[in-house]
C-alpha positions as CSV (number, residue, x, y, z in Angstrom):
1,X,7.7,-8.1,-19.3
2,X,10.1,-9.2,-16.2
3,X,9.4,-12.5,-15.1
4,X,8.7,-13.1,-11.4
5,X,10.9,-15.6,-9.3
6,X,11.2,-16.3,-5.8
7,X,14.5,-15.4,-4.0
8,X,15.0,-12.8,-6.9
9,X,14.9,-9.0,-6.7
10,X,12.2,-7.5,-9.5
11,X,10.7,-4.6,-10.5
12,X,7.3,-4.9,-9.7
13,X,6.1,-2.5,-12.2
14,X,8.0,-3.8,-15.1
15,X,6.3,-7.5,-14.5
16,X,3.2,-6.8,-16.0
17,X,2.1,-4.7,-18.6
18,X,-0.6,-2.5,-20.1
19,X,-3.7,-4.3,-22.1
20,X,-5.5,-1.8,-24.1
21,X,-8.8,-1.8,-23.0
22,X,-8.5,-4.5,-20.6
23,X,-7.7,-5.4,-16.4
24,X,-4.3,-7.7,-16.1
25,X,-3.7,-9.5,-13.2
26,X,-0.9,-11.3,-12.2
27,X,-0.3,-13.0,-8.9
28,X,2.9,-12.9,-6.7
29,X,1.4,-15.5,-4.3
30,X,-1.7,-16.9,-3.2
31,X,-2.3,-19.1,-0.5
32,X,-4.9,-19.9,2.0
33,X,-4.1,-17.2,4.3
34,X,-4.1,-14.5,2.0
35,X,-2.5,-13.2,-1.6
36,X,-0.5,-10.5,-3.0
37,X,-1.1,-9.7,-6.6
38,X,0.0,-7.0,-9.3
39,X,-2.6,-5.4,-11.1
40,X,-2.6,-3.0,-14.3
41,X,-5.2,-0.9,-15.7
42,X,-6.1,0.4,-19.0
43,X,-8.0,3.9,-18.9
44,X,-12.0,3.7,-18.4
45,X,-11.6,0.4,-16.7
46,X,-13.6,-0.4,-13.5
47,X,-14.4,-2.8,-10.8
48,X,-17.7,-2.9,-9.8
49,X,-18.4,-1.8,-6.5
50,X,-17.8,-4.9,-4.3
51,X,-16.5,-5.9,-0.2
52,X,-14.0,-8.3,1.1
53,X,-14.3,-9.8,5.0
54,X,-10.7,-9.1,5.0
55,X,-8.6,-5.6,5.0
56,X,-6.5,-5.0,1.1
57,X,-4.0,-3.1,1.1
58,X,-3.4,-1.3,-1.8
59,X,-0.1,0.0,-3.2
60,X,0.0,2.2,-6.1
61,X,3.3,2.3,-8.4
62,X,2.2,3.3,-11.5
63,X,-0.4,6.1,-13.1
64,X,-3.7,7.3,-10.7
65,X,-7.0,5.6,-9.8
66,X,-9.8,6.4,-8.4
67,X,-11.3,4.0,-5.5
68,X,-14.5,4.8,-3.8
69,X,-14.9,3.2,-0.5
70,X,-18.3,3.4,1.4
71,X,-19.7,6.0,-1.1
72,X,-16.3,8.4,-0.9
73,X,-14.1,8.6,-3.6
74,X,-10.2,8.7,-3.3
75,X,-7.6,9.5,-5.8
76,X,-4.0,7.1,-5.7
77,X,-1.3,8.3,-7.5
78,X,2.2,6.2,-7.8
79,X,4.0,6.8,-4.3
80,X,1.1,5.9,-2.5
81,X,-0.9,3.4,-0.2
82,X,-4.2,2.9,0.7
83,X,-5.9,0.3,3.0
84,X,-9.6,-0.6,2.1
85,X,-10.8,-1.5,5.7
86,X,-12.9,-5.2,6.3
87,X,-16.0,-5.1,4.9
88,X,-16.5,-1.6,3.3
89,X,-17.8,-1.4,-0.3
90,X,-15.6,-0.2,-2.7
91,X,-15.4,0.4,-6.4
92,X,-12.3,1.2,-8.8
93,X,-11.9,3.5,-11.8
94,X,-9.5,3.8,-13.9
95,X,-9.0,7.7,-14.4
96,X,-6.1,7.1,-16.2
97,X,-4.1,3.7,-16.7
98,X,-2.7,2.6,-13.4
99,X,-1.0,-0.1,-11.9
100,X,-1.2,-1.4,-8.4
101,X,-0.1,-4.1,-5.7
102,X,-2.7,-5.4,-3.9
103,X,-2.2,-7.7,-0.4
104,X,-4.6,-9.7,1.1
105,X,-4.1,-11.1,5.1
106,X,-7.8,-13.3,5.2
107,X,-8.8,-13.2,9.0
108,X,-10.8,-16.7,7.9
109,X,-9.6,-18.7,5.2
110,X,-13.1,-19.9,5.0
111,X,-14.1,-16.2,4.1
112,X,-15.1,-15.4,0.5
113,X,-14.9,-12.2,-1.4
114,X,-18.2,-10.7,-2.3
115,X,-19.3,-9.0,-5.5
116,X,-22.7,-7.0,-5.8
117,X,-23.6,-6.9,-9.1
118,X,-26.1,-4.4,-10.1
């Protein structure tokens, strides 16, 4: 796994790595206005439908996922980007292991995400 150092070039998708069965995150930054973090996916994993007061943006660079967003599913595949607008539910699926960057711009750094667990 690449190691992850400010003011040097990296490949984001060699700087984290596959946990079978499990969800790795790793963050790039995180700071009171927002975060960018590098996420990987086993197959058959899922986050439960949830909403942010913030746009994500996601960025997919390895494998393909499934996201619903307000009830409509969306398949990513590496190569592409998707932005999960302020406020809208949204769920992930891992239809086959995936990795993604996801960056968050918080309008209100007093703003917490929020997780609906059923």
């Amino acid at each position: 796994m690449a190691t992850i150092e400010k003011g040097k070039a990296f490949i984001a998708n060699e700087a984290i790595d596959y946990a079978e069965g499990g969800i790795v995150s790793k963050e790039f930054i995180h700071t009171e206005g927002g975060s960018v973090t590098l996420f990987s996916f086993d197959k058959g994993q899922q986050l439960s439908e949830h909403s942010a007061p913030f746009d994500a943006v996601l960025q997919i660079i390895d494998g393909r996922m499934e996201i619903s967003v307000s009830g409509t599913p969306h398949i990513l595949a590496a190569g592409q980007t998707f932005i999960i607008p302020a406020n809208a539910p949204h769920a992930v699926n891992a239809v086959e292991p995936f990795k993604m960057i996801i960056t968050m711009i918080k309008d209100n750094i007093s703003q917490k995400v929020k997780f609906d667990n059923k």
